[in-house]
Biopython code that builds the backbone (N, CA, C, O; Angstrom):
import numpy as np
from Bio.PDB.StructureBuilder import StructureBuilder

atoms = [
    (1, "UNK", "N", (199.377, 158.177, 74.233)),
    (1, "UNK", "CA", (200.776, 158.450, 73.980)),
    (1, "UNK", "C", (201.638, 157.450, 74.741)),
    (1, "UNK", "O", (201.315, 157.042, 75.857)),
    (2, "UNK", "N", (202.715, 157.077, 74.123)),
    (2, "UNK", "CA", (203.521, 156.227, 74.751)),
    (2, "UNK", "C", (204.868, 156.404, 74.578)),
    (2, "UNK", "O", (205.144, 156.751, 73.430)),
    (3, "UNK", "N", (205.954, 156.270, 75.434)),
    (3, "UNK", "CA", (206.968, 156.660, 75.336)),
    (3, "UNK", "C", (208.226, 155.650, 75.633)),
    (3, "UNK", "O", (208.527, 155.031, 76.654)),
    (4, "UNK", "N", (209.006, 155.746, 73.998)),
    (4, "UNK", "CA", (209.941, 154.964, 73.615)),
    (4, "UNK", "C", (211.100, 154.967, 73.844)),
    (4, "UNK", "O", (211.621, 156.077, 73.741)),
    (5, "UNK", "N", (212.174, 153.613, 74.309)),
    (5, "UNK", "CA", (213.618, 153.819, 74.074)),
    (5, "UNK", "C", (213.933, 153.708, 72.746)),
    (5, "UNK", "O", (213.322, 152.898, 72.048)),
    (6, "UNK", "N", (214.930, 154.509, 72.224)),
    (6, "UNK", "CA", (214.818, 154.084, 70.747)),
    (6, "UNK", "C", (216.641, 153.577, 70.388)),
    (6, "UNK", "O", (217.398, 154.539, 70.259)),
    (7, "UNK", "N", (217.069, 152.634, 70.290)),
    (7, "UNK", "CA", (218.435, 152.464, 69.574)),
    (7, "UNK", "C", (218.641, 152.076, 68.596)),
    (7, "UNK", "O", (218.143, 150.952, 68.543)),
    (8, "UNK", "N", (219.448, 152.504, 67.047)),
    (8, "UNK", "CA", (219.531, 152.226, 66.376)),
    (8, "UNK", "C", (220.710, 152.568, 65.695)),
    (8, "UNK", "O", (221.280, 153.646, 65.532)),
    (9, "UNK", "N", (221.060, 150.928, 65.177)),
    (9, "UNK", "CA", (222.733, 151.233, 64.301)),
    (9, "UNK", "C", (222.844, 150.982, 63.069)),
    (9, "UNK", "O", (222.598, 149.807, 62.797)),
    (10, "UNK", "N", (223.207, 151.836, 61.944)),
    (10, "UNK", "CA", (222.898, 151.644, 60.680)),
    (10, "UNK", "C", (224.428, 151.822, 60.320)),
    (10, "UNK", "O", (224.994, 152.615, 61.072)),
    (11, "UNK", "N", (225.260, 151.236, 59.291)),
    (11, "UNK", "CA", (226.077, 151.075, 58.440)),
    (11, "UNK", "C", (225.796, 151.678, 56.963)),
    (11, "UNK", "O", (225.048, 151.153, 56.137)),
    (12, "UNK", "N", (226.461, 152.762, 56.797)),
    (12, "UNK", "CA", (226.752, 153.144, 55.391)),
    (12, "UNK", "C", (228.158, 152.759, 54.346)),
    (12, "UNK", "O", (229.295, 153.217, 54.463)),
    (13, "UNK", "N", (227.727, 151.919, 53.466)),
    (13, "UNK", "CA", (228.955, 151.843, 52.521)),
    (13, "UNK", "C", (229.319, 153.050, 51.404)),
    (13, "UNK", "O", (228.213, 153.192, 50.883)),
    (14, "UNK", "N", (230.058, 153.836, 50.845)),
    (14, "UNK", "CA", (230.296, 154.736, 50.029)),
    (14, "UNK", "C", (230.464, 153.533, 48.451)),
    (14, "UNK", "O", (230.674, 152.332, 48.615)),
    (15, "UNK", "N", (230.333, 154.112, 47.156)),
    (15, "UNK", "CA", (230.265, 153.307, 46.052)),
    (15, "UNK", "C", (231.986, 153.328, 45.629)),
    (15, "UNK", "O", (232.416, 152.610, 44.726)),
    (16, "UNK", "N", (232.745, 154.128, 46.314)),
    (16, "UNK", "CA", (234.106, 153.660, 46.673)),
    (16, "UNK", "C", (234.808, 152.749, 46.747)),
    (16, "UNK", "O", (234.418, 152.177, 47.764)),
    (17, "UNK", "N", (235.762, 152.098, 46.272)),
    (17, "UNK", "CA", (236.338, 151.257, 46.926)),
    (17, "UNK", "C", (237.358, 151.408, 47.843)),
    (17, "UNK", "O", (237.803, 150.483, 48.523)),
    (18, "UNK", "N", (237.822, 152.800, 47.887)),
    (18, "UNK", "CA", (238.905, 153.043, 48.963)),
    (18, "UNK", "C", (238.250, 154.259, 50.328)),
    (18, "UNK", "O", (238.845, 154.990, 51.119)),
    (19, "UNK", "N", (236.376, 153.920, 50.006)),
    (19, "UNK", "CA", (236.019, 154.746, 51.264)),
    (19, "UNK", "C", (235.688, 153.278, 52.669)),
    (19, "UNK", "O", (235.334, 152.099, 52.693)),
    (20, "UNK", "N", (236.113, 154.417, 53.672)),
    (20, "UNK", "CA", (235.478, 152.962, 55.370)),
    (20, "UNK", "C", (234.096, 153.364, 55.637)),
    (20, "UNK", "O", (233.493, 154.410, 55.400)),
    (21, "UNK", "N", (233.717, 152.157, 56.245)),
    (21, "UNK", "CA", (232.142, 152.266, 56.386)),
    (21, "UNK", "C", (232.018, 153.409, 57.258)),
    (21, "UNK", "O", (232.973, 153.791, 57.934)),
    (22, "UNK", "N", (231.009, 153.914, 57.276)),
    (22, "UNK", "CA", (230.492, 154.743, 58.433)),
    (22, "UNK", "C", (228.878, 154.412, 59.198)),
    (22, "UNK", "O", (227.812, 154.186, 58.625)),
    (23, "UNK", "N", (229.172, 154.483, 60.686)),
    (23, "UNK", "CA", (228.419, 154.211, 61.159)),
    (23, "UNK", "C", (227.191, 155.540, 61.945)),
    (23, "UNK", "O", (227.373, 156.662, 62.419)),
    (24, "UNK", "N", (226.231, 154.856, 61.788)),
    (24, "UNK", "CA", (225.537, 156.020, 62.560)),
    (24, "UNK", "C", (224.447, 155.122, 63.842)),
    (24, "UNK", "O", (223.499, 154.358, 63.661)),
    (25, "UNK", "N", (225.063, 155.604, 65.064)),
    (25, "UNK", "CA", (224.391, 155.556, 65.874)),
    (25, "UNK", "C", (223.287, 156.074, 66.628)),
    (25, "UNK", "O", (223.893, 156.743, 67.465)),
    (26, "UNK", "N", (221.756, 156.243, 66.954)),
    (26, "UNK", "CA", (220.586, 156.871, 67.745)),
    (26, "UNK", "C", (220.545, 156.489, 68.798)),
    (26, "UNK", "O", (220.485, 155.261, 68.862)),
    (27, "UNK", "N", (220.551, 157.165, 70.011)),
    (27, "UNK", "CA", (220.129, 156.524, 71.372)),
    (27, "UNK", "C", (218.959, 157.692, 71.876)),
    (27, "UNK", "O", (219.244, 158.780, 72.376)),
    (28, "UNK", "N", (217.729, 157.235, 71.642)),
    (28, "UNK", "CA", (217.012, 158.510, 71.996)),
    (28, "UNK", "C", (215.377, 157.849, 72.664)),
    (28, "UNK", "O", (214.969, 156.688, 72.683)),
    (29, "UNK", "N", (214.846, 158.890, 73.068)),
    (29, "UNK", "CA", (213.646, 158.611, 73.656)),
    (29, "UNK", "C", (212.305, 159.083, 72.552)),
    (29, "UNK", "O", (212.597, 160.191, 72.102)),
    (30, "UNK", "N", (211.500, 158.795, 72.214)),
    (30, "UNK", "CA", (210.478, 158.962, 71.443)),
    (30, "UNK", "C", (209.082, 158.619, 71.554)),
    (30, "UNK", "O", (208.617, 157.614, 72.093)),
    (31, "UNK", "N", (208.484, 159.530, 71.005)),
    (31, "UNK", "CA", (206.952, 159.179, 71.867)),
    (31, "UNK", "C", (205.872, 159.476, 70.580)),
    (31, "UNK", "O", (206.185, 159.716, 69.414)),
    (32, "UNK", "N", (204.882, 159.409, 71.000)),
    (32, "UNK", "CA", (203.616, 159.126, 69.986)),
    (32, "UNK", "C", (202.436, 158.401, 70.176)),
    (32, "UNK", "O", (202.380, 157.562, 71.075)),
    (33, "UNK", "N", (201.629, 158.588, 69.551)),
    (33, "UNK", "CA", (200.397, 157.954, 69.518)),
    (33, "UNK", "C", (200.540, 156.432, 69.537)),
    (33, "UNK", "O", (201.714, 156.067, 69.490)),
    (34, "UNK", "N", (199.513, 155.333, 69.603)),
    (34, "UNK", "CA", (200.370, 153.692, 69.299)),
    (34, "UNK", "C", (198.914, 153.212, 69.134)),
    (34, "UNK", "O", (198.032, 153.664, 69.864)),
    (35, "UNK", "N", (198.642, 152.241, 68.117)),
    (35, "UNK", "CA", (197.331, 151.371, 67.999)),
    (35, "UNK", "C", (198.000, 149.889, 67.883)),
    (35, "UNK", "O", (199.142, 149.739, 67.447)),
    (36, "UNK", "N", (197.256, 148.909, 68.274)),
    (36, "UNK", "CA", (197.219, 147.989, 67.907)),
    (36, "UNK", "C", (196.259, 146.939, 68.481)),
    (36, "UNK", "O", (195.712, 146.842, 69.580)),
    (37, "UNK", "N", (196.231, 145.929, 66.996)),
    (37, "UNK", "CA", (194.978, 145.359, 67.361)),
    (37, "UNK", "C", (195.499, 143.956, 67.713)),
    (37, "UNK", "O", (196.530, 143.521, 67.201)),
    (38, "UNK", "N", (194.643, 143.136, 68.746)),
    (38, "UNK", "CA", (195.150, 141.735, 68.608)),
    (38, "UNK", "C", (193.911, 140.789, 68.458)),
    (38, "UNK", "O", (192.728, 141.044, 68.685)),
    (39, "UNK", "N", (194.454, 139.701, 68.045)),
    (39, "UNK", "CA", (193.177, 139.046, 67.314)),
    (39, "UNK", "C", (193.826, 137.304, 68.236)),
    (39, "UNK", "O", (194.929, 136.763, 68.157)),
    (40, "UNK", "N", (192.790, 136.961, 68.889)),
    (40, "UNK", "CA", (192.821, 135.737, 69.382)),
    (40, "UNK", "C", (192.607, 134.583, 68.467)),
    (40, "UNK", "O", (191.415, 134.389, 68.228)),
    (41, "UNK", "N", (193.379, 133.820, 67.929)),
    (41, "UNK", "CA", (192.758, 132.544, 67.282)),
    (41, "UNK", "C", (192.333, 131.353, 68.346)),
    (41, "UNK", "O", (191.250, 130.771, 68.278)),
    (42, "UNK", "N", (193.252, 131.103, 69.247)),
    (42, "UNK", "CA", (192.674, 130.374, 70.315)),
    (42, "UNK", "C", (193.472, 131.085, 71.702)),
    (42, "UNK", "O", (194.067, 132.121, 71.996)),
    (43, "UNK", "N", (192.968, 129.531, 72.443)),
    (43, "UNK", "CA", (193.453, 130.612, 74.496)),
    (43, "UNK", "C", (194.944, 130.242, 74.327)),
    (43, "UNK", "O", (195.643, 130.319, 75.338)),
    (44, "UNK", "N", (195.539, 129.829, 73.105)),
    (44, "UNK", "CA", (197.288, 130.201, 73.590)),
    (44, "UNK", "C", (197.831, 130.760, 72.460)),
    (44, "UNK", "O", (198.992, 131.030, 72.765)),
    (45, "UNK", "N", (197.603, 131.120, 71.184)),
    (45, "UNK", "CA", (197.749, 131.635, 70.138)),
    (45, "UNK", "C", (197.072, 132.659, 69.733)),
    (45, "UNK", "O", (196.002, 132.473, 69.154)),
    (46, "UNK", "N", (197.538, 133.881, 69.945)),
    (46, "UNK", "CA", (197.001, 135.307, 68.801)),
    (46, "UNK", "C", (198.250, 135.899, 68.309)),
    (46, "UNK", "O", (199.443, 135.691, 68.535)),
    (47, "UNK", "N", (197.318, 137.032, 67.260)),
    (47, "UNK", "CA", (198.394, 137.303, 66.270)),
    (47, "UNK", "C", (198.085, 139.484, 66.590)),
    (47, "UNK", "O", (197.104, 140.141, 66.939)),
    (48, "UNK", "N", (199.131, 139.742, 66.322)),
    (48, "UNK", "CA", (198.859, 140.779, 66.610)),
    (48, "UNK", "C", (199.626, 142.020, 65.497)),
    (48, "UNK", "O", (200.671, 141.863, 64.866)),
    (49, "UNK", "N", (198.754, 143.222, 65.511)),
    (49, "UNK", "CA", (199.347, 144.037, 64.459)),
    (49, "UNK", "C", (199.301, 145.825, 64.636)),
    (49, "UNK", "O", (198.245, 146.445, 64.764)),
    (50, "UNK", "N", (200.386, 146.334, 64.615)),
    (50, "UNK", "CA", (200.132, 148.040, 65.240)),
    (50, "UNK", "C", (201.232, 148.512, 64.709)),
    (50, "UNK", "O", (202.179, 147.957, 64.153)),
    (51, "UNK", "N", (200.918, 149.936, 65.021)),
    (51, "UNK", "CA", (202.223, 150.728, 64.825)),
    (51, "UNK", "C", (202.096, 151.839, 65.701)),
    (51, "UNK", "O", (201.466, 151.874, 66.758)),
    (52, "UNK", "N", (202.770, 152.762, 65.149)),
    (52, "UNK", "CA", (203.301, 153.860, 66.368)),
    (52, "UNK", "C", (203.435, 155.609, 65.421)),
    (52, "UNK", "O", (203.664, 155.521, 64.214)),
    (53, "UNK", "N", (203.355, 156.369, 65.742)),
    (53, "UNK", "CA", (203.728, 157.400, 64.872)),
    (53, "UNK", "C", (204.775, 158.083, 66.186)),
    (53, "UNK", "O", (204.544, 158.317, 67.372)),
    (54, "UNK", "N", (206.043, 158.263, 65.290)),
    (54, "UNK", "CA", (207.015, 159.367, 66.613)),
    (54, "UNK", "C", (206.675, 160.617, 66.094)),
    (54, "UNK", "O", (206.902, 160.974, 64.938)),
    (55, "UNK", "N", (206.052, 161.371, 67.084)),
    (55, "UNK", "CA", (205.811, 162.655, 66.931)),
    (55, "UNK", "C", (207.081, 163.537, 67.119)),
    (55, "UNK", "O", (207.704, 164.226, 66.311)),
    (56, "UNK", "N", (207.271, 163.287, 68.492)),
    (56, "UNK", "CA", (208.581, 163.687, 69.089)),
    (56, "UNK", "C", (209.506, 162.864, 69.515)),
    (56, "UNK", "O", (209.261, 161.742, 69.958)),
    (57, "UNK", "N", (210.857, 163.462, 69.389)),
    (57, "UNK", "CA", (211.937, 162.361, 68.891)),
    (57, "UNK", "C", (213.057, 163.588, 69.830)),
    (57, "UNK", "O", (213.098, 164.747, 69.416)),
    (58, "UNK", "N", (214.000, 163.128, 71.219)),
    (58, "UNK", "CA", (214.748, 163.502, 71.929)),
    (58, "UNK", "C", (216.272, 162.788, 71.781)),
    (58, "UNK", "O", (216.435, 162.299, 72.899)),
    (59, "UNK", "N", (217.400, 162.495, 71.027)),
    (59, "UNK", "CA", (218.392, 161.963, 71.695)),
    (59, "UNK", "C", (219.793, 162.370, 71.314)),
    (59, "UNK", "O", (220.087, 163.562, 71.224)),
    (60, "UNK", "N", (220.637, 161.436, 71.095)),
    (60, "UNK", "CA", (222.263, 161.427, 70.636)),
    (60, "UNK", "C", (222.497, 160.806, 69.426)),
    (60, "UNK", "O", (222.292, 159.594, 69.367)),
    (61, "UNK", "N", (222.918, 161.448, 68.368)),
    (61, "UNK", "CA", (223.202, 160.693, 67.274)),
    (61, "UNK", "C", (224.853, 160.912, 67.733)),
    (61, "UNK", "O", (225.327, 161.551, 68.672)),
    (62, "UNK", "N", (225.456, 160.168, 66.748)),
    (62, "UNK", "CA", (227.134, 159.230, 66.966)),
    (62, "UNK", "C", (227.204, 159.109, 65.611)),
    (62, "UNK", "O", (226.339, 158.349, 65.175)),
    (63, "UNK", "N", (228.082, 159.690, 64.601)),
    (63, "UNK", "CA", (228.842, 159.081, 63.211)),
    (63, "UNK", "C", (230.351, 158.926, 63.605)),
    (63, "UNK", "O", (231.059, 159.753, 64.179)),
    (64, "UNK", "N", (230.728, 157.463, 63.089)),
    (64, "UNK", "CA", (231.755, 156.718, 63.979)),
    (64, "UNK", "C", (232.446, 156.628, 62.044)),
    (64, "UNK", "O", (231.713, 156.184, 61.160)),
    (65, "UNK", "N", (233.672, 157.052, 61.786)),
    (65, "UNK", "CA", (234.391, 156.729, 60.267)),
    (65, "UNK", "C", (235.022, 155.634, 60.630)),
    (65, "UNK", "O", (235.810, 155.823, 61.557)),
    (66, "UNK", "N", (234.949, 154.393, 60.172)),
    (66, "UNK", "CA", (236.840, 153.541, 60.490)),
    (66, "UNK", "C", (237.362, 154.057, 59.479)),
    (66, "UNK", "O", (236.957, 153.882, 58.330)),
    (67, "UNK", "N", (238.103, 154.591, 59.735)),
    (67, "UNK", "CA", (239.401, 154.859, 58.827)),
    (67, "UNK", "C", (240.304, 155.592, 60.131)),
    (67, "UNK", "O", (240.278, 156.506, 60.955)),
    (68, "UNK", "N", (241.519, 153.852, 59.371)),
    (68, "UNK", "CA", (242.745, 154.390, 59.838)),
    (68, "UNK", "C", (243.838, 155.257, 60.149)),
    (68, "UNK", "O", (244.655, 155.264, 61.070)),
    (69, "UNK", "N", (243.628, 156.062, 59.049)),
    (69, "UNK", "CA", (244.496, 157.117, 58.663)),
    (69, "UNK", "C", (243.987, 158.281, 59.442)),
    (69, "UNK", "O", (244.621, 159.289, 59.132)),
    (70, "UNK", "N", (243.006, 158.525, 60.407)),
    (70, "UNK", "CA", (242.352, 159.812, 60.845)),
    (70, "UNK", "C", (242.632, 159.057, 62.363)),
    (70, "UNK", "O", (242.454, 157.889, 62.707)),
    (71, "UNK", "N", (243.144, 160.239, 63.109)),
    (71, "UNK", "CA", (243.273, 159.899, 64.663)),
    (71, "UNK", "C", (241.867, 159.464, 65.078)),
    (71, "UNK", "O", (240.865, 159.634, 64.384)),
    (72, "UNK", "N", (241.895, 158.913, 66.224)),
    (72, "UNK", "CA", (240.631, 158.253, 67.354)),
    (72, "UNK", "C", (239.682, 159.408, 66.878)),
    (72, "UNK", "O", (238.720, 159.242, 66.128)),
    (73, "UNK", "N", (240.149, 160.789, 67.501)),
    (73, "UNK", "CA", (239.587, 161.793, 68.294)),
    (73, "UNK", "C", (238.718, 162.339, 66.911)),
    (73, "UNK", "O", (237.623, 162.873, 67.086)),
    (74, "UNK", "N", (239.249, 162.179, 65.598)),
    (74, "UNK", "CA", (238.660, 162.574, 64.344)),
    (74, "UNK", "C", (237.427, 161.872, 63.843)),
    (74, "UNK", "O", (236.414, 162.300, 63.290)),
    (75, "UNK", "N", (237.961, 160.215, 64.333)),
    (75, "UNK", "CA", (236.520, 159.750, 63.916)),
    (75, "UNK", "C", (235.220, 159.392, 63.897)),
    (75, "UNK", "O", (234.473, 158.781, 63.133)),
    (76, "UNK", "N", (235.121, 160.120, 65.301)),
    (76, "UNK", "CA", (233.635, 159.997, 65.606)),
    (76, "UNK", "C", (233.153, 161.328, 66.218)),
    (76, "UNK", "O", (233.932, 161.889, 66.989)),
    (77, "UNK", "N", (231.896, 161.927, 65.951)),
    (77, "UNK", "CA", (231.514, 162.606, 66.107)),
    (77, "UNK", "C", (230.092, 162.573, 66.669)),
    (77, "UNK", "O", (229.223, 161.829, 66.213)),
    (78, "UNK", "N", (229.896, 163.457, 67.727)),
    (78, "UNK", "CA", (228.162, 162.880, 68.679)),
    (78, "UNK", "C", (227.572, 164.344, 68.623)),
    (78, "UNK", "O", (228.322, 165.309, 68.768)),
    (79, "UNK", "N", (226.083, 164.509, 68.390)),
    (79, "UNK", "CA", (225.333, 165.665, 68.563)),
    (79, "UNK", "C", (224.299, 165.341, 69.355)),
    (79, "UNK", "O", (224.100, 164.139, 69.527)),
    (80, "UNK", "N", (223.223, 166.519, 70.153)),
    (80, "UNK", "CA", (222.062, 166.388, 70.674)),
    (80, "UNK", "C", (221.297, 166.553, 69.556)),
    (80, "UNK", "O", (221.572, 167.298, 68.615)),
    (81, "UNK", "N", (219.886, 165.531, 69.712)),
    (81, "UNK", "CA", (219.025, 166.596, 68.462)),
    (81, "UNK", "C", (217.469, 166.200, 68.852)),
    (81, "UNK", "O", (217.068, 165.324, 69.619)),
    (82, "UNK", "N", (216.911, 166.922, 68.246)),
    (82, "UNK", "CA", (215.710, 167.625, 68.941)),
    (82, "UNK", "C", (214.749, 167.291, 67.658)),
    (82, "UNK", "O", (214.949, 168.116, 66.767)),
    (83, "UNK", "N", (213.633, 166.185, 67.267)),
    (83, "UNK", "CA", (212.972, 166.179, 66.012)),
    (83, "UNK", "C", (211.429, 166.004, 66.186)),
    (83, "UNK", "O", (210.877, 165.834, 67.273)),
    (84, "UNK", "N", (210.734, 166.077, 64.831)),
    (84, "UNK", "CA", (209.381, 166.477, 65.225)),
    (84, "UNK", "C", (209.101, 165.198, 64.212)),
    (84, "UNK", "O", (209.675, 164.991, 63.142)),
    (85, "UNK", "N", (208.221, 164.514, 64.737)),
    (85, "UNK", "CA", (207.617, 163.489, 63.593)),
    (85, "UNK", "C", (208.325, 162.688, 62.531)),
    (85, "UNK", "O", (207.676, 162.515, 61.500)),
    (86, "UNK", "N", (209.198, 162.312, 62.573)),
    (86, "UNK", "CA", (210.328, 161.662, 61.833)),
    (86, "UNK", "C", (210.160, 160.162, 61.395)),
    (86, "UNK", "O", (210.362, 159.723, 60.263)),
    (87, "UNK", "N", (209.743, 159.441, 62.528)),
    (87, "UNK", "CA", (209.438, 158.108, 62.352)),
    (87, "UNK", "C", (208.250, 157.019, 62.314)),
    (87, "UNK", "O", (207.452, 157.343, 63.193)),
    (88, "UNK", "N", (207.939, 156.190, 61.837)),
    (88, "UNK", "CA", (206.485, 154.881, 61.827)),
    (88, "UNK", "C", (207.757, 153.858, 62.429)),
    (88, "UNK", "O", (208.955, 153.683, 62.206)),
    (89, "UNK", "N", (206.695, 153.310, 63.331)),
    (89, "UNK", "CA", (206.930, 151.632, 63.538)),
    (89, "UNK", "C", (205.940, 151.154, 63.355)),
    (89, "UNK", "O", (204.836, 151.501, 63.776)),
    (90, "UNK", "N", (206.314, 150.017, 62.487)),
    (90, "UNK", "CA", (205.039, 149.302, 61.929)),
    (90, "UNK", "C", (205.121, 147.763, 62.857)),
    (90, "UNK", "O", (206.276, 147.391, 62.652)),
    (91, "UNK", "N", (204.502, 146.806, 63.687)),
    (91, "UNK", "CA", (204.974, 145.847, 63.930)),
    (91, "UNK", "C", (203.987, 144.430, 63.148)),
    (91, "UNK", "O", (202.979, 144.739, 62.512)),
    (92, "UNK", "N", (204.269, 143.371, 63.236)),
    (92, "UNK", "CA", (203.364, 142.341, 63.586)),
    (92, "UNK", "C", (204.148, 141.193, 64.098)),
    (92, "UNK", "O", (205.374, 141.102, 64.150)),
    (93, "UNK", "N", (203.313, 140.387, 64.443)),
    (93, "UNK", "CA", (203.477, 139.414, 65.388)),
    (93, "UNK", "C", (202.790, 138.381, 66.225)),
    (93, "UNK", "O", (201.565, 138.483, 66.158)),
    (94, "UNK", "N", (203.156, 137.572, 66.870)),
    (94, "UNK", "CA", (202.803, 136.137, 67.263)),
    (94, "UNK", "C", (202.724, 135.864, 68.839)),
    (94, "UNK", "O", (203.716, 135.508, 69.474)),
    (95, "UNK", "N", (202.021, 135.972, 69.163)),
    (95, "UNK", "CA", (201.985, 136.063, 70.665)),
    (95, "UNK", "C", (201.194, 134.234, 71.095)),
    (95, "UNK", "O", (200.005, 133.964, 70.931)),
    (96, "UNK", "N", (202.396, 133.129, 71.713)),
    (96, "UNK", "CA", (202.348, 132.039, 72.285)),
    (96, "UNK", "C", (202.292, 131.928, 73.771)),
    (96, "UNK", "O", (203.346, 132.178, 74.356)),
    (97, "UNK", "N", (201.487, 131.672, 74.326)),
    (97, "UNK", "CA", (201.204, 131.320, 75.706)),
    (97, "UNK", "C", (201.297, 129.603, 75.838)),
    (97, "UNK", "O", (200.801, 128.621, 75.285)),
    (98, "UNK", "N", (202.462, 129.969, 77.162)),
    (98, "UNK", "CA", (202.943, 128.182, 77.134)),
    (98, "UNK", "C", (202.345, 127.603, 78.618)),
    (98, "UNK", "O", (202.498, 126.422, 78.927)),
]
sb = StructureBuilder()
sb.init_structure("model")
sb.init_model(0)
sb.init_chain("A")
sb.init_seg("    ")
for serial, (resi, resn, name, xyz) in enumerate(atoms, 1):
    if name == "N":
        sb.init_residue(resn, " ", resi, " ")
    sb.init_atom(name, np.array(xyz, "f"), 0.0, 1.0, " ", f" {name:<3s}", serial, name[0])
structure = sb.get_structure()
């Protein structure tokens, strides 16, 4: 098991033309199982490949509206939340030794 910072900011557009984006912010901790394999091609180049399963998922979500017309205090809104298995990280990658 290994245990994650997790941040993430995603932008929603509405098919609107007179809706404002909305944003959704994650700041949370997350944990799970993790494999990965790495494969040496030589002593300064390997390549590497894993993922992660979030079992459990702890943090703050944030939906932020721009829109002007709604006071500060209206447009953003923050909750705690509490989730079970929600997410994969899949990675790969290049690992250079200089």
């Amino acid at each position: 098991m290994v245990l994650w910072v997790l941040y993430d900011r995603g932008k929603q557009l509405s098919r609107s033309n007179f809706s404002f984006p909305i944003y959704t912010t994650y700041l949370a901790l997350w944990t799970g199982p993790k494999v990965e394999y790495l494969y040496q091609i030589n002593s300064k180049i390997s390549l590497s490949a894993g993922g992660q399963l979030g079992l459990l998922e702890f943090g703050r979500q944030t939906r932020k509206r721009e829109d002007p017309n709604l006071p500060e205090s209206a447009q953003s809104k923050s909750e705690t939340y509490f989730s079970f298995a929600q997410r994969i990280n899949l990675n790969l990658g290049i690992h250079m030794t200089l």
